[in-house]
N, C-alpha and C positions, 0 to 999 in steps of 0.2 A: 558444751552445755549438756549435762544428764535433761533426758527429756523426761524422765521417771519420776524427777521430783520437780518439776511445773506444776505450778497451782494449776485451780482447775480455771477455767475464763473467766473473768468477772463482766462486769455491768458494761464496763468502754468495749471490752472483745464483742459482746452481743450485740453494742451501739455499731460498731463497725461491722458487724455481719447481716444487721440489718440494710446498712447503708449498701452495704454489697449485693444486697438482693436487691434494693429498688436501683440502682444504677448499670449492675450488669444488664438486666433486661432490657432499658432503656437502649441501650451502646446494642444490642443482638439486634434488637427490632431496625435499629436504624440502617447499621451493617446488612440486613438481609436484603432491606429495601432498596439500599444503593447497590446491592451486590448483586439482583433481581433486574432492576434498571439497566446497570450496565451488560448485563445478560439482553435487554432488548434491544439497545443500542447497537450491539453487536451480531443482532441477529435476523433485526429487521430493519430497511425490507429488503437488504441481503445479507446474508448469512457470511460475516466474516472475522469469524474467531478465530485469533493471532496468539500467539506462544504465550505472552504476556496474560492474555484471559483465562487461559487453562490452566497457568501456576496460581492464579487469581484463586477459578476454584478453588482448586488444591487449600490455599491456603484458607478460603471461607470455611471449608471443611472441620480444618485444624483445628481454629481460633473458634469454631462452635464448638468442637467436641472439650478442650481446653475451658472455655466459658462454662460449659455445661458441667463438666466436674468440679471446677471451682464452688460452683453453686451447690452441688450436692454434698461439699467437703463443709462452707460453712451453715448448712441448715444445721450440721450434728451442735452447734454452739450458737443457734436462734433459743434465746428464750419461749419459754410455752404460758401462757394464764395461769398453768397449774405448778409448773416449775421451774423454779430459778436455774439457773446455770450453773451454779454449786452444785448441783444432784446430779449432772453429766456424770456418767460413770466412766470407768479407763476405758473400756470397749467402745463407747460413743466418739472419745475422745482418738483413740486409734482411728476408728474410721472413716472420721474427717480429716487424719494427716495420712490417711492411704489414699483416700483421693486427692488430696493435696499434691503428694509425691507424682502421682504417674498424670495428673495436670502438663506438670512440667516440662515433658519432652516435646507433649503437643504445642505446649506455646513457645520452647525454642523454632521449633520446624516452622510453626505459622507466623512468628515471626522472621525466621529467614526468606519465606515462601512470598511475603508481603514486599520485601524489600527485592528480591528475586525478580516481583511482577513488575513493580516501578521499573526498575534494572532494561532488563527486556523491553519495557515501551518506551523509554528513553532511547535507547537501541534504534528501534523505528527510525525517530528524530533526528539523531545526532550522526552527520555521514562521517564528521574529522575523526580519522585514523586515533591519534590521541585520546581525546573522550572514548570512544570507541573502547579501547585496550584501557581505560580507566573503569569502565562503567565493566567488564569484563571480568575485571579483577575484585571490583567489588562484590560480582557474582558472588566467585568464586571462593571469598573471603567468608560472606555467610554460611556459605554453607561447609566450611570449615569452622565455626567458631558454634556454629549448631550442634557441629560431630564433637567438639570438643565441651561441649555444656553437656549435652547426653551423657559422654564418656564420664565426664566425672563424677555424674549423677548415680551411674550405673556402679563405679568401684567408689565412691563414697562412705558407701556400709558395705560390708560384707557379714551373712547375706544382704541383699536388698531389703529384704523384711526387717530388717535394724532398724530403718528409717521410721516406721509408724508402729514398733514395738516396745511399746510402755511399761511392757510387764515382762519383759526378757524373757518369754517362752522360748528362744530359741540361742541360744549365744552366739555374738558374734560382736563387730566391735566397727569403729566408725571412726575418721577422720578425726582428730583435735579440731573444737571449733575457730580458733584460731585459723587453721589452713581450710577448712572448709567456709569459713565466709571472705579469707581471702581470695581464693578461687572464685565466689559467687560477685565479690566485688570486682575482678578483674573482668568476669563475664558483663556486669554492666557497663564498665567505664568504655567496654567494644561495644555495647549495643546503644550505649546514649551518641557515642560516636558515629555509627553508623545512622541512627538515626537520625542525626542532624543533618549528614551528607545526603542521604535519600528523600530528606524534608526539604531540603536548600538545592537541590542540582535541579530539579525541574522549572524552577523560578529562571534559570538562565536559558531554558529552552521556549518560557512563555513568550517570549518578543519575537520567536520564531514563526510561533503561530497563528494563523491566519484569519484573526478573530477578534470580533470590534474588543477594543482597550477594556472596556468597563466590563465586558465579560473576562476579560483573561486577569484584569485583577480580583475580581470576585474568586475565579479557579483560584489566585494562588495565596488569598484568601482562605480559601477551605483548605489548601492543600497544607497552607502551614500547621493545623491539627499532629501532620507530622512530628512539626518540632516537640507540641506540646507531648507527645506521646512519649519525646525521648527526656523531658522534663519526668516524666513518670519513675525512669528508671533511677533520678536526682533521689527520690523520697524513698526508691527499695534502697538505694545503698545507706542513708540515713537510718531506715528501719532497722537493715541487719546488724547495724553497727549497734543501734541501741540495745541488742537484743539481749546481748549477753547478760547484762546485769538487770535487764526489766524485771519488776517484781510480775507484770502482766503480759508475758512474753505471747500470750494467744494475741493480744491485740496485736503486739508487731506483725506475727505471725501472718495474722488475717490482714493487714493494710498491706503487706507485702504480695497476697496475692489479689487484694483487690485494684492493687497498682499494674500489677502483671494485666489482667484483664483491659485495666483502662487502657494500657498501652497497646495491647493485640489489637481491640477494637477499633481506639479511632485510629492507629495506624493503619488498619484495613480500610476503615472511611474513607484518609485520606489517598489512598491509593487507588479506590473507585472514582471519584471526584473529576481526575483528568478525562478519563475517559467517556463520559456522559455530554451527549451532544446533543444542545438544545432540549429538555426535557420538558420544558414545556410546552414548546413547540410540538412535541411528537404528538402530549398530549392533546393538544388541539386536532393536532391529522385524525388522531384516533375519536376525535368526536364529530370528524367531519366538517371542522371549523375551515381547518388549513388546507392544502392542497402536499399532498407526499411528491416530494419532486423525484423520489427514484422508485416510483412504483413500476413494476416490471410488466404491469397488466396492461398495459396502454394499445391500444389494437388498431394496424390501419390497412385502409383496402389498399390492394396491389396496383401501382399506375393502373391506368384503364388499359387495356388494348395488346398487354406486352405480356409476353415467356419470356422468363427467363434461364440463359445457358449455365448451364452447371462447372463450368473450370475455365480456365488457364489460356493463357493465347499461345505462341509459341515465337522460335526466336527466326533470326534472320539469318541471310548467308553470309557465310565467314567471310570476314578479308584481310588483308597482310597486315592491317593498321589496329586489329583486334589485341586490348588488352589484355593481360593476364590478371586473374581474380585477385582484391587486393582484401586485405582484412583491416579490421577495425582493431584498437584500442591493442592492439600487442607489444610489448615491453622492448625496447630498445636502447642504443647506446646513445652517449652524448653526442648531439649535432646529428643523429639521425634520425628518419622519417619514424612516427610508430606506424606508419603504414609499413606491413612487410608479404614479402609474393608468397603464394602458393601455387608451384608447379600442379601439370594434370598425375605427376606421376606420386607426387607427396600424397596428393587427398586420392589415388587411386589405394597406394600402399595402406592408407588411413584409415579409408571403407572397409580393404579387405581385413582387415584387425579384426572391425565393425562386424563382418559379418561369421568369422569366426569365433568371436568372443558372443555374438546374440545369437548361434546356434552350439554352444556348446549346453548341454542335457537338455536341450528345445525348450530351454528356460525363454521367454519373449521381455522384453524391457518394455514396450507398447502397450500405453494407455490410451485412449481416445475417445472422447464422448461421443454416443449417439443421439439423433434428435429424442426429446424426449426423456432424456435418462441421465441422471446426476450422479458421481464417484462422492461418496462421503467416507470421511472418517468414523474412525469407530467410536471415538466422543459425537460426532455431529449425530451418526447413525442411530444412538443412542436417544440423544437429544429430539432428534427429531419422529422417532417412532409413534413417542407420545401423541403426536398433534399433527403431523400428516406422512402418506405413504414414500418413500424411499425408492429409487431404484438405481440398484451398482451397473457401473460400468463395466461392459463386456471386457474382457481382455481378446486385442486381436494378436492374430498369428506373426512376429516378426516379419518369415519369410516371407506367408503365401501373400502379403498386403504391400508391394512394393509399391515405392514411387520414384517418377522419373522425374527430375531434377535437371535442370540446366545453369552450369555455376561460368559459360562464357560465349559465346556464339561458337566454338568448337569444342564443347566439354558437356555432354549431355553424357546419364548413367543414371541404374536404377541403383537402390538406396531404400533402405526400411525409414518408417517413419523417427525414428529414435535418433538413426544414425543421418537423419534430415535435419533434424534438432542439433544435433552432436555437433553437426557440421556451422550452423548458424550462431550456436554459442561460442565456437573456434573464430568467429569472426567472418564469413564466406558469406559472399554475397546470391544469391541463387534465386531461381523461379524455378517452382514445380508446374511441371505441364504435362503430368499425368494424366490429365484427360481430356487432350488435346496435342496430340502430337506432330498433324498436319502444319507443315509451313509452306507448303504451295504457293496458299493464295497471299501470301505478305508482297506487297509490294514495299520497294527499298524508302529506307528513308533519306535519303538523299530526294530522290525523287519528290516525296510528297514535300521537306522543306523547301525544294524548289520552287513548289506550288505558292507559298505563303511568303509576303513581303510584308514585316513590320515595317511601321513608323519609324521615318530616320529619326524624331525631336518626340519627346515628350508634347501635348500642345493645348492639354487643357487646366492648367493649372488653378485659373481663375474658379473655376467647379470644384476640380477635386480640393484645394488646401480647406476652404470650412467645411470640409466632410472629415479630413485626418484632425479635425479640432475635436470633431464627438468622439475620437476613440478614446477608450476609459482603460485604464489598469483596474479601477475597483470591478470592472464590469467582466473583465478576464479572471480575475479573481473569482470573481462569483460564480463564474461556470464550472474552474476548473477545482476548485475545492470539493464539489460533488460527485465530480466524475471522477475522481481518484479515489472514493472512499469506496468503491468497487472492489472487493477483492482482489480480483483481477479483471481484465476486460480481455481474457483470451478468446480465442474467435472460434473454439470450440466448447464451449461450457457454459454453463446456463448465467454467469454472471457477465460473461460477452455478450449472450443475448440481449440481459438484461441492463445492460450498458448502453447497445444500441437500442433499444427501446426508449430510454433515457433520454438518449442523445435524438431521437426521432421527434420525441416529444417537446423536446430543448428548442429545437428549431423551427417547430409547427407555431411555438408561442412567438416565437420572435417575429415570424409572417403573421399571425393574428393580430400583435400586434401594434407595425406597421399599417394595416390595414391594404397592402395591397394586394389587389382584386385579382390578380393571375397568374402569382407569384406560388409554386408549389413545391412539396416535398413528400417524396416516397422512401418504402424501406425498398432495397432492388435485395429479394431473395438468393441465397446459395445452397450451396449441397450441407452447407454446417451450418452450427446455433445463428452465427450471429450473420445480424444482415447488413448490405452498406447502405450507404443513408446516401442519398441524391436533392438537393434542391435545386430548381428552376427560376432566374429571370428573365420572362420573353423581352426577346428584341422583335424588329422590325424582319430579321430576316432569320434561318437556322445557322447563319453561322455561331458557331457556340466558342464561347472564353470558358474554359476548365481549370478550379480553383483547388486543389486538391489537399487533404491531411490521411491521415491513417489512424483509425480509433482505436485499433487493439493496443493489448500490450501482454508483454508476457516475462516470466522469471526464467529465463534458460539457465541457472543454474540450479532448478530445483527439480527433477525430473518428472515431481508431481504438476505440473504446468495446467492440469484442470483446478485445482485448488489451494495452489499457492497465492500467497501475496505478490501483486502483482502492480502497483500503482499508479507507474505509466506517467508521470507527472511532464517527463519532459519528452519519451518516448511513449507516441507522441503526442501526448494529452494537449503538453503546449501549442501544437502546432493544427488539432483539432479545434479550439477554443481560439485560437488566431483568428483561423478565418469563418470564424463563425460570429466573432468582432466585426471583422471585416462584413459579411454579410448583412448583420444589422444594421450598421452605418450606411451602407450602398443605400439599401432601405428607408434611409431619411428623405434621399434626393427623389422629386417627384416626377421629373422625366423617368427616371429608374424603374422606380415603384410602379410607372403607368403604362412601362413595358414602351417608353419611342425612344430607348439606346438602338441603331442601327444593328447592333449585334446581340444574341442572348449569353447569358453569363448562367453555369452551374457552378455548385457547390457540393464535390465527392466529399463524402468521409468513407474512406475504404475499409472493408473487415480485413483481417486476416494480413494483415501485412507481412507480420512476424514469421508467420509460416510459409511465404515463398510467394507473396503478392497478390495470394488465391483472390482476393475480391477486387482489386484493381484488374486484375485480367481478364474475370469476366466479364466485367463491366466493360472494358475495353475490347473484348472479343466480338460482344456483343455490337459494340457501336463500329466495328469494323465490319463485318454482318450486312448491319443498315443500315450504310453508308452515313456515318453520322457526319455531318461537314464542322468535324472541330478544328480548329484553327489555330488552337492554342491550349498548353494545359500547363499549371504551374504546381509543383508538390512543395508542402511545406511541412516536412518531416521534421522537428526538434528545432524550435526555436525560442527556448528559456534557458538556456546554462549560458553565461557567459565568464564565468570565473575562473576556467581554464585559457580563457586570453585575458584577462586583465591580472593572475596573476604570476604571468608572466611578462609585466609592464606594460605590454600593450595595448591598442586601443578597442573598444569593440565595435566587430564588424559583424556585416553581413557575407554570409559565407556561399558565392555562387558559384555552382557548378561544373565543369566546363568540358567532364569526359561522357559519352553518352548522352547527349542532348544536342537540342536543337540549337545550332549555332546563331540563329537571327535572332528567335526568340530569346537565345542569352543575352546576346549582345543590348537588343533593348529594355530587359529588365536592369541590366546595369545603369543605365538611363535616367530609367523610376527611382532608382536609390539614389544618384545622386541629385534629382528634384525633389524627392517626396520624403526620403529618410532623412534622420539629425547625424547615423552614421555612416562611415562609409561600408564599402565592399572588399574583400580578399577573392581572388580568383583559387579555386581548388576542387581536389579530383576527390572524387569517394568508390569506384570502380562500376564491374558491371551490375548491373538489375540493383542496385542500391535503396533503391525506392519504389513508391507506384508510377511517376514518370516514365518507367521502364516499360509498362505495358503499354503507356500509349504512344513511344518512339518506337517499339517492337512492333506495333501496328500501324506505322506508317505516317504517326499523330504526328508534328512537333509538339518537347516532351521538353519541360527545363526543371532543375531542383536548386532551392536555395538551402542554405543549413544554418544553423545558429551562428558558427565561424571556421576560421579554416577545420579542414577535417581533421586536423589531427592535437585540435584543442576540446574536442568536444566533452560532452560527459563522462564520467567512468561509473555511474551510477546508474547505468540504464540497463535494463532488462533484470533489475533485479531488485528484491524488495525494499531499497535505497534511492532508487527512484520515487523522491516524493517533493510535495512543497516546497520544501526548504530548499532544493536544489537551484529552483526556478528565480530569472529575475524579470518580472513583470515589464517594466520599462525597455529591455530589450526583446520582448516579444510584442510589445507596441510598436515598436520599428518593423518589426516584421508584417504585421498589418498593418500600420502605412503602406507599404509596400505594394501588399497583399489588394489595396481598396484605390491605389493609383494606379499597377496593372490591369486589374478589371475594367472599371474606369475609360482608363485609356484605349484599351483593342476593345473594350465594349462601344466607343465610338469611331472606332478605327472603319470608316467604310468600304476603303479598298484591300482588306485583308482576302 
């Protein structure tokens, strides 16, 4: 089509460019404010902006400055009071198809950018291999079909200036319209495609999410605006087809890009939409109505009376029957263990790599927060300049900051913090007891399980079965859904602090209320951000029942571990939110609550697990110290995957422990599962220091660990931003707190323990 001899717009062109200016604004205004929203979503009240936000940006950016030129290309064809659109002269006319033109690339990219962001939070969601390598390729697909709309856009006319040059000041020559609206319709018949794929794939992920029905069909509700947006691109290929022969070729012109626009926009809509959690909910906290359940501000006094020790306890003396360190989740052949050895002389060979590859040009791989002080990105850094102060995290020294490590009761070595890391993402089980190297005073644990005789029989059933009738899956639900929208809850970084905080305050409300009278909970302070949480049920005497989980959680495959994604759902959020089930329920019983169980009953959630048991060891250092008389302690590390035993046919179990622990105390938790659980038990090893149990058989405690199923079915989604939700099955971590509330329970009336 010669553009030189196009009328000039008539009355429909102007009708349509009016409609373009009151509806673009409308679709910006809305777009900013969802795009504002999920900006606070994501920021408060912790700051956790994931890949998917940032291309978000990116693409708000786009689709404004695209909308914005659009708007500037049809003002030149707004009629005026004083003149008609007949009087447009060719200069006017140019200058609304110059901005027209370079429109264009912005709204390719900002629509790949939009589908990009979906893409990516689908990601989060979706762990199956499949989707996964689907959602992938669709990445990848856009932003190949963007490179190819640009490209053509760019050799279309030669020069470019052909495009909006009316009056051929410059010669040069253009595409036959034929091949250039074939190209333009091949570009939309991928973009209406695409769009119905990124409008329809999260609908399959809403059943996933953890969120009353009538809210997730409302989301997918909004989210369908999607489709509509890729109905938009139905009416441009209609347009450019009419074009050729229109005697009003500016109208097609203009509804073509007033369709471009409706489609950037509510596509962006709907790809804000998901991400918006509870909004008016927040709005409420922010007016002081509601109550913010992950305020980080929450502040409590230190138990009365106590200091506390800063690290690690230490190991025992060796003996002949001492295992070799086993690993987790490594790749194996058919019919074999994925448990596989690690020699002292492999992880010696492995260090030394380590410590020649982190001193070659005295480059340091060591990041590490200090109290006080936050690592930001240079978007967050940005971000947050505005509206409060910032401070980076030191870089320490590789070498001069060594820590000692012990990965078996004969295998202790120093190790930079990096290559401590290194070692725990390879699968190594290890406690660092850097700063506590003394093993003198440990007496053996043979000795002390000697001291402690469980109950041959289970023998209070008649009590405990209507206390395992109150335990709730929606009430496990409820806890852990918050606690994983943490960042991460690493046990050095302000969002581990701020996790225990969380979690301090989680468990204050659940003793308020109960209402019982001398039921307590404290944070027990460490040398890092985050602290472990302790609650108290007095008994009649100090023998103490120890119920234990682990709150951190970390992404060892992200080296950034202060500020990665970290969600911890099954490591081990499940297994925190178990027995803090378990807690409330005990809580019901009024003997309980009024403190006349013969024995008292605690409730650890340990910091710092991830990185070498640091807060279980204090804690247990501690209580070895002042001679605490515990009598029992149970770890309940990852107790929601069970989809690695069922499919593989089998049934789901409870997975007890039976290397490194106390053998009585195994033996009658086997017991309790088979009175108080629906399933049964698998007996299985998971190696040394595997848990926080390990701190307190290291000091003399008996110490037992249950796991979700055998060890070598467990998660493959753990310690890494795939640990989430969707992982989890509710109803198998209610077995585990059955468990969790009939051991208590039981050695809580145990008198002659």
């Amino acid at each position: 089509m010669d553009r030189s001899t196009l009328a000039p717009p008539t009355d429909r062109a102007a009708f349509v460019a009016w409609e373009f200016s009151v509806i673009t604004p409308i679709l910006l205004t809305l777009a900013t404010l969802l795009f504002f929203a999920r900006l606070w979503t994501r920021c408060f009240p912790v700051y956790r902006m994931l890949a998917d936000d940032y291309v978000c940006a990116i693409a708000y950016v786009l689709v404004i400055v695209n909308s914005c030129l659009f708007l500037k290309s049809v003002q030149w064809i707004l009629p005026t009071y004083t003149e008609p659109t007949s009087n447009l002269t060719i200069g006017d006319r140019e200058t609304s198809a110059f901005y027209g033109v370079i429109a264009q690339p912005f709204w390719a990219w900002g629509m790949a950018s939009i589908k990009i962001s979906i893409g990516l939070m689908l990601l989060r969601l979706e762990a199956e291999k499949l989707w996964r390598r689907f959602l992938w390729a669709m990445i990848v697909f856009q932003f190949v079909l963007s490179m190819y709309n640009m490209l053509t856009q760019l050799v279309g006319c030669v020069p470019l200036r052909e495009m909006w040059d009316f009056t051929e000041h410059v010669p040069g020559r253009c595409w036959p319209y034929h091949v250039n609206s074939a190209s333009q319709i091949t570009v939309q018949v991928f973009v209406i495609l695409t769009d119905w794929i990124f409008a329809l794939l999260p609908i399959s992920f809403l059943r996933k999410v953890q969120r009353p029905l009538r809210e997730r069909v409302i989301i997918g509700l909004l989210m369908s605006l999607g489709v509509f947006a890729g109905t938009a691109s139905i009416v441009k290929i209609q347009q450019i087809v009419a074009m050729k022969n229109a005697k009003d070729a500016y109208a097609h012109i203009l509804t073509v890009e007033l369709w471009c626009s409706i489609e950037a926009l509510t596509g962006f809509i709907a790809s804000c939409v998901p991400c918006l959690r509870g909004p008016f909910q927040r709005a409420l906290e922010y007016l002081g109505v509601a109550t913010l359940p992950q305020n980080s501000s929450y502040t409590y006094a230190h138990h009365p009376g106590t200091r506390y020790a800063t690290h690690i306890s230490t190991g025992r003396t060796a003996t002949a029957t001492d295992q070799p360190i086993r690993m987790k989740r490594t790749s194996s052949s058919a019919g074999e263990s994925s448990e596989q050895i690690i020699t002292g002389n492999d992880l010696t060979a492995k260090t030394a790599s380590w410590d020649a590859y982190a001193m070659k040009d005295g480059i340091t791989r060591a990041y590490l927060t200090q109290p006080g002080a936050m690592k930001l990105s240079i978007f967050a850094a940005s971000l947050a300049a505005s509206c409060s102060t910032a401070l980076s995290i030191p870089k320490r020294d590789a070498q001069s900051d060594l820590r000692t490590i012990q990965l078996s009761p004969t295998d202790i070595r120093q190790v930079t913090d990096d290559q401590k890391f290194e070692l725990l993402a390879e699968g190594a089980n290890l406690i660092d007891i850097t700063e506590d190297l003394d093993t003198s005073s440990l007496v053996s644990v043979e000795q002390s399980s000697a001291a402690v005789t469980f109950p041959a029989a289970v023998s209070h059933q008649s009590n405990i079965t209507p206390l395992l009738a109150k335990l709730s899956t929606d009430s496990l639900k409820a806890n852990l859904e918050p606690f994983t929208e943490f960042q991460n809850r690493y046990y050095n970084s302000t969002y581990g602090a701020q996790s225990s905080a969380w979690l301090l305050k989680t468990v204050q409300d659940v003793i308020d209320a109960s209402g019982a009278p001398n039921v307590t909970v404290y944070a027990f302070k460490h040398s890092f951000l985050q602290s472990s949480v302790i609650a108290t049920i007095p008994g009649q005497s100090d023998k103490t029942i120890v119920l234990g989980a682990h709150q951190d959680s970390v992404n060892s495959r992200d080296p950034d571990r202060v500020n990665n994604r970290a969600p911890g759902a099954d490591d081990d959020g499940s297994g925190s939110v178990t027995i803090l089930e378990a807690l409330k329920v005990l809580l019901t019983d009024e003997d309980v609550k009024a403190g006349k169980a013969p024995n008292t009953i605690e409730f650890h959630w340990y910091a710092a697990e991830e990185a070498g048991l640091l807060g279980s060891v204090d804690v247990w250092k501690k209580y070895k110290a002042e001679g605490k008389n515990a009598k029992a302690m149970l770890q309940q590390d990852m107790t929601g995957y069970s989809k690695g035993t069922t499919d593989k046919g089998k049934p789901e179990v409870v997975g007890v422990i039976t290397d490194y622990v106390d053998e009585g105390l195994t033996t009658f938790i086997t017991q309790v599962i088979d009175a108080y659980c629906d399933i049964g038990y698998v007996l299985t090893k998971c190696g040394y220091a595997c848990s926080d149990h390990a701190s307190a058989y290291r000091n003399g405690y008996p110490g037992a660990f249950v796991f979700e199923s055998d060890f070598s079915d467990d998660s493959p989604y753990i310690h890494t931003s795939q640990d989430t939700l969707e992982t989890v099955n509710y109803d198998h971590m209610l077995q585990h707190a059955k468990l969790t509330v009939g051991l208590a329970y039981e050695l809580a009336y145990a008198a002659d323990l």
